[in-house]
C-alpha positions in Angstrom: 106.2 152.9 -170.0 103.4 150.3 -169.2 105.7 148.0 -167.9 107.3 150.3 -165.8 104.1 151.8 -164.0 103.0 147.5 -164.2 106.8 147.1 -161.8 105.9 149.6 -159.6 102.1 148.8 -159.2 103.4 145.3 -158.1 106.1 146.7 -155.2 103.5 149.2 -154.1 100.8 146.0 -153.6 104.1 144.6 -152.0 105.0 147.2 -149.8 101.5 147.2 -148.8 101.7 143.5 -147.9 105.7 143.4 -146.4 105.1 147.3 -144.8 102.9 146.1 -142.0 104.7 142.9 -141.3 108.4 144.4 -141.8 107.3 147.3 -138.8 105.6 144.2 -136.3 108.8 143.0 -136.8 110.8 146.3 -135.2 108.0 146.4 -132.7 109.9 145.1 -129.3 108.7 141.7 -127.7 106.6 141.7 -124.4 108.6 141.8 -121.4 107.3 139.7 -118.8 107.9 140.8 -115.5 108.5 137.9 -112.3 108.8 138.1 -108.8 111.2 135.7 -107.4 110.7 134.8 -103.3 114.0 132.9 -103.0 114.5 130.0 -100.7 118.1 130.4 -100.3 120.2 132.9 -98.8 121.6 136.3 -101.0 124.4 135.6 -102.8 126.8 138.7 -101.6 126.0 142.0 -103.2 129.2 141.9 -105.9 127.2 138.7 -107.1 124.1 140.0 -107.6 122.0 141.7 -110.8 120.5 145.3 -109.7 117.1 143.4 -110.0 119.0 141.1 -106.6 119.4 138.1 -108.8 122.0 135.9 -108.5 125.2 136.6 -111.5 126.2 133.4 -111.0 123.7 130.5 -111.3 123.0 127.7 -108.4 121.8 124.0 -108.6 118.7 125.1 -108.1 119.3 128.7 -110.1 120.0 127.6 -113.2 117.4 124.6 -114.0 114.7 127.1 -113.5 116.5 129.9 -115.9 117.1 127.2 -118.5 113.4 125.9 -118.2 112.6 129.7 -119.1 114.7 129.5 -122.2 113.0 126.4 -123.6 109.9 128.1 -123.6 111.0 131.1 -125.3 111.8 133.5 -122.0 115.0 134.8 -122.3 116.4 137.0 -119.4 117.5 140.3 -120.5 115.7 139.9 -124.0 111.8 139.1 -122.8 112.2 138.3 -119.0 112.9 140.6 -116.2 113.3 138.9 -113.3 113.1 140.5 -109.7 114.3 138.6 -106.7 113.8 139.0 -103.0 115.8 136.8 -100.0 113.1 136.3 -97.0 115.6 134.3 -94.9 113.1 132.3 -93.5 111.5 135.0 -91.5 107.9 135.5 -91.7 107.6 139.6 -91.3 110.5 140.0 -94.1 109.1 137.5 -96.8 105.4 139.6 -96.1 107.2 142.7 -96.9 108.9 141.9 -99.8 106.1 139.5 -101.1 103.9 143.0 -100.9 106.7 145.0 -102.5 106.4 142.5 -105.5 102.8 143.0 -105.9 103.3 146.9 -105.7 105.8 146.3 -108.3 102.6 144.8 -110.4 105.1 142.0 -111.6 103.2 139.5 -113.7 103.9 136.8 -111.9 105.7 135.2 -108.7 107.5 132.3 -108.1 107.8 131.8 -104.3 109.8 128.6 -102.9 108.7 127.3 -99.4 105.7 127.5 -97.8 106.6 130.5 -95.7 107.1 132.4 -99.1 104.0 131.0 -101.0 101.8 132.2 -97.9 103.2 135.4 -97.7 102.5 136.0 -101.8 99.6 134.5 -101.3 98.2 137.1 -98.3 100.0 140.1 -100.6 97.8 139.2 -103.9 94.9 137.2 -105.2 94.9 137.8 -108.5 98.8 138.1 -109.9 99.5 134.2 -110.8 102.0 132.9 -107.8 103.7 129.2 -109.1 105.1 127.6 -106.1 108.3 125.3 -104.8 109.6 123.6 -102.0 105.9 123.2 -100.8 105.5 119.6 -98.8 101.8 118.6 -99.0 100.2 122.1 -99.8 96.2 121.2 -99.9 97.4 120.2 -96.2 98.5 123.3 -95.6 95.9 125.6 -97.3 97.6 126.9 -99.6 95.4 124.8 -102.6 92.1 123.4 -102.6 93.5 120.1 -104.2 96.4 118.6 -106.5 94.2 118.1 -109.1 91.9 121.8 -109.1 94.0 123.8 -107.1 91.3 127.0 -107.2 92.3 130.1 -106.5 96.3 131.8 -107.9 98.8 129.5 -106.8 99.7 126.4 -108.9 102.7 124.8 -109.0 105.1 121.8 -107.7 105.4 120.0 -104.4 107.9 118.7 -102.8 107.3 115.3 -101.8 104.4 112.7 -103.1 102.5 112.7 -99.7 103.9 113.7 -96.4 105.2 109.7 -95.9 108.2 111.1 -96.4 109.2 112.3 -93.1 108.5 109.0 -91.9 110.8 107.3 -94.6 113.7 109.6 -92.8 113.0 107.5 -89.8 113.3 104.2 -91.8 116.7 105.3 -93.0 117.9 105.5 -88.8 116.9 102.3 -88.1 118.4 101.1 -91.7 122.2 102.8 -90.4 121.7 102.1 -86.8 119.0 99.0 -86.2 119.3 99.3 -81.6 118.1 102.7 -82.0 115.4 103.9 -79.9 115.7 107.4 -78.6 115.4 109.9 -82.0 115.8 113.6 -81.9 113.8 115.9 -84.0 115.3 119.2 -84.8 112.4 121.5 -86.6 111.3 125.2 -87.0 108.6 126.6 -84.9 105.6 126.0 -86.6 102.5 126.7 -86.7 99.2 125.1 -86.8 98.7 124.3 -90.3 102.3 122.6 -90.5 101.8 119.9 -87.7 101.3 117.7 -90.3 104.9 116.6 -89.6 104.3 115.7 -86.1 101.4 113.3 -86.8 103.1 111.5 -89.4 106.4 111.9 -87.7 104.7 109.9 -84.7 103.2 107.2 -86.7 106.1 106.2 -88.1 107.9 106.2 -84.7 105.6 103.9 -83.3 105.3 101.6 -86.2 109.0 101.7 -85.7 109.5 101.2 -81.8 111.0 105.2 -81.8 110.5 107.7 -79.2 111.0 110.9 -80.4 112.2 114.5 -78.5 111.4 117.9 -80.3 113.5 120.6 -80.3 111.9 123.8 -81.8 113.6 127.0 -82.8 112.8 130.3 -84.5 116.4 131.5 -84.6 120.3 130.5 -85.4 120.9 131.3 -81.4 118.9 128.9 -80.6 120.8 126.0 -82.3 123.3 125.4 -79.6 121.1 125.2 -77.2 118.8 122.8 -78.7 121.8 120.3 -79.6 123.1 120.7 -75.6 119.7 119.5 -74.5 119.9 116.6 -77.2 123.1 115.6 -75.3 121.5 115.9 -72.0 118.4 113.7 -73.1 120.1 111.0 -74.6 119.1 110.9 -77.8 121.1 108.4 -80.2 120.1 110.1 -83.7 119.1 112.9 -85.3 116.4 114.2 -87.9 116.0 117.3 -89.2 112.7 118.6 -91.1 112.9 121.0 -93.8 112.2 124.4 -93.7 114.0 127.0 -95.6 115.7 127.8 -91.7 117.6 124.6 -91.9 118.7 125.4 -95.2 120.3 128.7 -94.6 121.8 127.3 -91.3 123.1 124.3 -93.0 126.4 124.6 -92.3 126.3 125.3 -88.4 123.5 122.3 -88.2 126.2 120.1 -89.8 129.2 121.3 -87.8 126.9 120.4 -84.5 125.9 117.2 -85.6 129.3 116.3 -86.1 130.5 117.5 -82.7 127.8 115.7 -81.3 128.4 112.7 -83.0 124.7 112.1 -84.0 123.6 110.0 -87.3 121.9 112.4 -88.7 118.9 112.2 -91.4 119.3 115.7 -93.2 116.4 117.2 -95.3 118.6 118.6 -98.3 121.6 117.1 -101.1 124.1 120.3 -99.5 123.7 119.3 -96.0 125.4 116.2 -97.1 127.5 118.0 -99.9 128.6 120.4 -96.2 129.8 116.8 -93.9 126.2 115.1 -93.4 125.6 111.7 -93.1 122.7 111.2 -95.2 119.7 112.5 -97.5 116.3 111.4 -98.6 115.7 114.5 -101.2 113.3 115.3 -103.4 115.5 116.4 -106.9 115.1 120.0 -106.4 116.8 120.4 -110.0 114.3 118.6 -111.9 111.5 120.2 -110.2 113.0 123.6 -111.1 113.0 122.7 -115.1 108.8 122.8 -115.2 108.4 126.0 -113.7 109.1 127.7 -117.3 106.2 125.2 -118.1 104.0 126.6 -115.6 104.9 130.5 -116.6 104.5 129.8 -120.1 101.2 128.3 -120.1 100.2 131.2 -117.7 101.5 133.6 -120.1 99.6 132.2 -122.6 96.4 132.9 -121.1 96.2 129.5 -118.5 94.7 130.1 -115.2 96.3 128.8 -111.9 93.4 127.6 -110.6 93.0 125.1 -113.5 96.8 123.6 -113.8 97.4 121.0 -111.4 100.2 120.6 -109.2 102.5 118.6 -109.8 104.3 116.0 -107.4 107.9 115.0 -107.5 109.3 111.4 -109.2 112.5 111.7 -108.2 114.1 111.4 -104.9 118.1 111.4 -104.6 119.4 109.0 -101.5 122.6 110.7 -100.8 125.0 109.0 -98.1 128.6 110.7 -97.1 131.1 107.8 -96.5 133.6 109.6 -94.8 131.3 111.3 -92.3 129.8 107.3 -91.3 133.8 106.5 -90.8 134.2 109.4 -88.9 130.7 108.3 -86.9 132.1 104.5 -86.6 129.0 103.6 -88.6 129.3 101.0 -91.1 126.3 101.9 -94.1 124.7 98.7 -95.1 125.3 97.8 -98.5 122.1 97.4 -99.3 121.1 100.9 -98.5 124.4 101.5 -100.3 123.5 99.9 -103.3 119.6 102.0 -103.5 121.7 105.4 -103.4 122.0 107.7 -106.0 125.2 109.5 -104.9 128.3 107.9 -102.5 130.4 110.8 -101.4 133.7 109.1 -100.7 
């Protein structure tokens, strides 16, 4: 008998020891809960989750999902995602940014500036990890790269605002007699005039006059192309703004019946007929947000992560659109690009 009440002494001390762990084990994982301000359009309703989320992934989608998965954060198992379509119009992304703090979500990513503003004015304590952000201390929305203070942490979009003056650099590369430039932008306000002054110093470092045509809404575009025509102008550049993204297609269809060489902000405007792109590589950008959310998740504060700035840049040039233009693309700017659509 001793041995007996000796065998169960020792799985009664076991079950002590495997009990607890065996029941942590069948207790379910954290969900984490984040708010996604989207810079592209909604995919059509039949595409989309009941949380708005796209079913079928984008370029830019499916780096960022994938960049969840590598840190453990698996949609459906540990990750609930909400996502919200601002369209590039301030009132909507304020509403929907404050429906995502309502929804006490336990974090936000928010791409543009429009969206990372609006998160920012609808919370200051839920963690908001931005994208598509050009120069952000510029714009307010951190105290610097380095400390950014304050919730929002993230990626920007370019290393310095230079790079709307290296779009000019590419028109006199394609078209050297240039003078006269067009620049087609969104209607901003104060904070995002950086543009402008960097846009000007390059033009006169360049012997470039530039025209401005501003616009709030997709009405707007024809109009702002016919005065183009009317002034002159000999080429075109387009800042980015989440507007010229979800317009891309009508931008590129004018361009073309215009006939202007055209600097475009982003790899689909070129993918849609464009001439050319200077773009930051949204998709690598995309694959450190899962680093930012985890080390949130893990206890990080915003304030204390710096933000990071791009290394990769994709020089895209359309072929057949500079045959179609009667522009011959030196080689030499053929030879620095990353992608030659034939």
């Amino acid at each position: 008998m001793k041995p007996l009440y000796a065998g169960l002494g020792v799985m009664l001390a076991l079950g002590l020891v495997i009990g607890p762990a065996a029941a942590d084990e069948r207790q379910p994982a954290k969900v984490y809960r984040i708010g996604f301000l989207s810079f592209s359009p909604a995919p059509p309703e039949a595409e989309r989750t009941p949380q708005q989320c796209p079913t079928k992934g984008g370029v830019n989608w499916e780096p960022m999902i994938e960049s969840f998965r590598e840190h453990g954060y698996v949609p459906g198992r540990n990750l609930a995602i909400e996502c919200r379509y601002p369209e590039g119009k301030e009132d909507r992304a304020r509403t929907l940014a404050a429906e995502l703090v309502d929804m006490k979500v336990d974090l936000i990513v928010a791409v543009s500036t429009l969206n990372v503003r609006a998160a920012k004015e609808a919370t200051s304590t839920i963690p908001i990890v931005m994208a598509g952000v050009i120069d952000p201390v510029r714009r307010g929305l951190v105290a610097s790269l380095a400390r950014p203070g304050g919730n929002v942490t993230g990626l920007a979009e370019d290393a310095g605002t230079e790079i709307v003056g290296k779009y000019l650099q590419l028109v006199r590369e394609i078209a050297p007699r240039i003078s006269r430039v067009a620049v087609l932008a969104y209607l901003l306000d104060p904070p995002e005039r950086v543009h402008y002054q960097d846009m000007e110093a390059a033009a006169a470092a360049l012997g470039m006059t530039l025209s401005y045509h501003r616009l709030r809404e997709p009405a707007q575009l024809d109009e702002a192309f016919a005065a183009m025509t009317k002034g002159g102008v000999e080429a075109l550049v387009v800042l980015p703004h989440p507007f010229m993204g979800i317009n891309g297609k009508r931008i590129v269809d004018l361009t073309a019946h215009s006939r202007l060489p055209a600097v475009l902000p982003f790899r689909e405007h070129v993918e849609a007929g464009g001439l050319l792109t200077y773009d930051v590589d949204r998709r690598a950008l995309r694959r450190r947000i899962g680093a930012y959310a985890d080390k949130i998740f893990r206890g990080a504060k915003p304030a204390d992560l710096p933000v990071e700035q791009p290394t990769e840049f994709d020089l895209i040039v359309n072929l057949r659109t500079a045959k179609a233009l009667g522009i011959t693309i030196p080689q030499s700017l053929l030879l620095r690009a990353d992608e030659v659509i034939q």
